[in-house]
C-alpha positions as CSV (number, residue, x, y, z in Angstrom):
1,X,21.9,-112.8,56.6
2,X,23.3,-112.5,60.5
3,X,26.6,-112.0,58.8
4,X,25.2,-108.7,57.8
5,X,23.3,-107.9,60.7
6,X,26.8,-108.2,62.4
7,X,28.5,-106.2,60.1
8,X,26.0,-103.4,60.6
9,X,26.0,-103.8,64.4
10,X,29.9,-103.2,64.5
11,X,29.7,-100.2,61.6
12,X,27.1,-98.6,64.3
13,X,29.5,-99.1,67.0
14,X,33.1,-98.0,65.4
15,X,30.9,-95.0,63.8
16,X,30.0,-94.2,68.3
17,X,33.6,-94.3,69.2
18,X,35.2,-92.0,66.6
19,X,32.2,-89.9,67.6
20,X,31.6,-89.4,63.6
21,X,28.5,-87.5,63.2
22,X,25.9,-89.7,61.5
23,X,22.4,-88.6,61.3
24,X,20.1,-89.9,64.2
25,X,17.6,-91.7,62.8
26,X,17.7,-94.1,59.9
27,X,17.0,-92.5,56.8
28,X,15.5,-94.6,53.4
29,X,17.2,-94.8,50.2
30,X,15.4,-91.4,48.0
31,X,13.0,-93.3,45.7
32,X,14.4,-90.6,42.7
33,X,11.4,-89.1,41.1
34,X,12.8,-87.3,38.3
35,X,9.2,-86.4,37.1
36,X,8.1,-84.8,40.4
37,X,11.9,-82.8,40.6
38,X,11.5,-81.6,36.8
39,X,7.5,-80.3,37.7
40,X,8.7,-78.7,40.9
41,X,11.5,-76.9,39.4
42,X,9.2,-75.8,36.3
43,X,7.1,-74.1,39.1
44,X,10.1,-72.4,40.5
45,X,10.9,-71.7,37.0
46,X,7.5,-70.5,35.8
47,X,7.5,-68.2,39.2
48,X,10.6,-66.4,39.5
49,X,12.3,-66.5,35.6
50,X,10.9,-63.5,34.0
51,X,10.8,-63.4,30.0
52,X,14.0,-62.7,28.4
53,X,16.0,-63.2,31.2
54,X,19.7,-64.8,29.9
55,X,20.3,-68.6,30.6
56,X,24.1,-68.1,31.6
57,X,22.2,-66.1,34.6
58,X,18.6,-67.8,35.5
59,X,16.3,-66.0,38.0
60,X,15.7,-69.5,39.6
61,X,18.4,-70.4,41.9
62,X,18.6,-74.1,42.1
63,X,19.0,-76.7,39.1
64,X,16.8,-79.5,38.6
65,X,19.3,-82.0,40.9
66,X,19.1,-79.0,43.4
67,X,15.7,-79.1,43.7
68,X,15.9,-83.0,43.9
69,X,18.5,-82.9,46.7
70,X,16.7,-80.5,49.0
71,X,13.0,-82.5,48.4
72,X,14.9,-85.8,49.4
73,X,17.9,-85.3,50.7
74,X,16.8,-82.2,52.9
75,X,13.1,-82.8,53.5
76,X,13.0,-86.6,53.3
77,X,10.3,-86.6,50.4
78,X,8.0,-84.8,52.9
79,X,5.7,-82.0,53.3
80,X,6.8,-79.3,56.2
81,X,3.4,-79.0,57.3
82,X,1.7,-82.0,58.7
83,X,-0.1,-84.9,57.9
84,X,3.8,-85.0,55.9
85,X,2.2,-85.7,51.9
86,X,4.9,-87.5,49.9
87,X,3.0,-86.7,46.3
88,X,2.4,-83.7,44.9
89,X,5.4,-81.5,46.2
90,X,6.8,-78.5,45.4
91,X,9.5,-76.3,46.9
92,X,8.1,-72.6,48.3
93,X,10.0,-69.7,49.4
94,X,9.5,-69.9,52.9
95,X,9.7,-66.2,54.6
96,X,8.7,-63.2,52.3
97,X,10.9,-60.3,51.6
98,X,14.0,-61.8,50.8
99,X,14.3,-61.5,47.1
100,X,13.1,-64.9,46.1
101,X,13.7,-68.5,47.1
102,X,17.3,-68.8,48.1
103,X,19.6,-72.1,49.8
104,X,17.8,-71.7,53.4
105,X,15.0,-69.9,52.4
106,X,12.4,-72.5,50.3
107,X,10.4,-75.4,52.3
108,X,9.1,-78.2,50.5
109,X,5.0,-78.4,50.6
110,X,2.0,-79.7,48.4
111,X,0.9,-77.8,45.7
112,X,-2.2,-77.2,47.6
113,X,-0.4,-76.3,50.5
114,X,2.3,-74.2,48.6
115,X,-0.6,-72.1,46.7
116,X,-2.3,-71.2,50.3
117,X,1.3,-70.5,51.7
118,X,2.5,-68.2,48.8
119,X,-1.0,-66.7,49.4
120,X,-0.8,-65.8,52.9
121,X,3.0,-65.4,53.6
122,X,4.9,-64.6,50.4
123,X,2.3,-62.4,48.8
124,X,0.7,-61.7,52.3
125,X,1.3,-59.9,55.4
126,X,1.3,-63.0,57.1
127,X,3.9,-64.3,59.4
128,X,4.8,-68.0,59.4
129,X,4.7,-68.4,63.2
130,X,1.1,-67.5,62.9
131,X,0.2,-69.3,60.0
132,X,2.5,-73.0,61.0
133,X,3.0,-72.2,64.6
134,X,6.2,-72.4,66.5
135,X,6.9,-76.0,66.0
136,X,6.7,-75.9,62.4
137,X,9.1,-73.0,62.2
138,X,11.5,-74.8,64.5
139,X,11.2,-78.0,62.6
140,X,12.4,-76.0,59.5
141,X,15.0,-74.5,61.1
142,X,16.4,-77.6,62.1
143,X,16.2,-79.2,58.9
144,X,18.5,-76.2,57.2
145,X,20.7,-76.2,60.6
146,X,21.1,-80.2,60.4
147,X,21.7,-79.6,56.2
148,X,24.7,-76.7,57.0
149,X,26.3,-79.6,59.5
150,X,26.3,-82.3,56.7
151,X,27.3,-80.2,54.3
152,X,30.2,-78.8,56.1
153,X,31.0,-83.1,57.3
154,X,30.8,-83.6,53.7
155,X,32.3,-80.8,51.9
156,X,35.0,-79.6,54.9
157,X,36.1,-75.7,54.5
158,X,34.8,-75.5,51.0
159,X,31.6,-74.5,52.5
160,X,30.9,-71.9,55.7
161,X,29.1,-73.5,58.4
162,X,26.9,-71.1,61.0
């Protein structure tokens, strides 16, 4: 066992000197909840698929691995808006106006939380600095800044990072 507690020591350390970006806290192995990614991407399904629309070209953006990367990978199996729920979530478009729930534009909430949100902001006139606050808003933005990073770490040119 202090063999491995070595070996992470000196990963940690030879990770600081080539200055490769790693992600600064510690983050848990996803507990993959296929259940809870199929129901959330049968919401977004249900909300924005209308009836006869083809399958080569779904309404709903993301896939059902999508939706499971961005609840985990993106949001850490948490809620946006605090106490943080881990059960229950769903992915919500996040401003209004935008055509729809796109990569950068969905938040991962409670049902509960994502029914009062569509509510007020997506079907309201609400704004989400008044309805979350500042530090909610910034908290998402950095989420979707620190997800363009990785994705650009991980995926090089392929992928435009702004």
């Amino acid at each position: 066992m202090p063999a491995i507690f070595g070996l992470t020591c000196a990963n940690i350390i030879l990770l600081s000197l080539s200055q490769y970006p790693n992600p600064p806290s510690f983050t848990p192995i996803p507990k993959l909840r296929p259940r809870l990614y199929a129901d959330a991407h049968g919401l977004l399904k249900a909300k924005y698929d209308s009836f006869g629309s083809s399958t080569q070209q779904p309404n709903c953006p993301f896939s059902v691995d999508d939706v499971g990367y961005i609840i985990e990978e993106v949001f850490r199996g948490r809620s946006v808006v605090e106490p943080f729920h881990t059960s229950r979530l769903c992915l919500v478009q996040w401003r209004s106006g935008n055509g729809g729930p796109t990569w950068g534009n969905v938040v991962c909430l409670t049902r509960a939380e994502g029914k009062e949100h569509e509510k007020r902001v997506v079907d309201g006139e609400e704004e989400v600095e008044t309805v979350y606050g500042v530090e909610a808003v910034r908290r998402v933005e950095e989420v979707w800044r620190e997800e363009r990073e990785m994705r650009g770490v991980r995926w090089g040119e392929m992928y435009d990072v702004k």
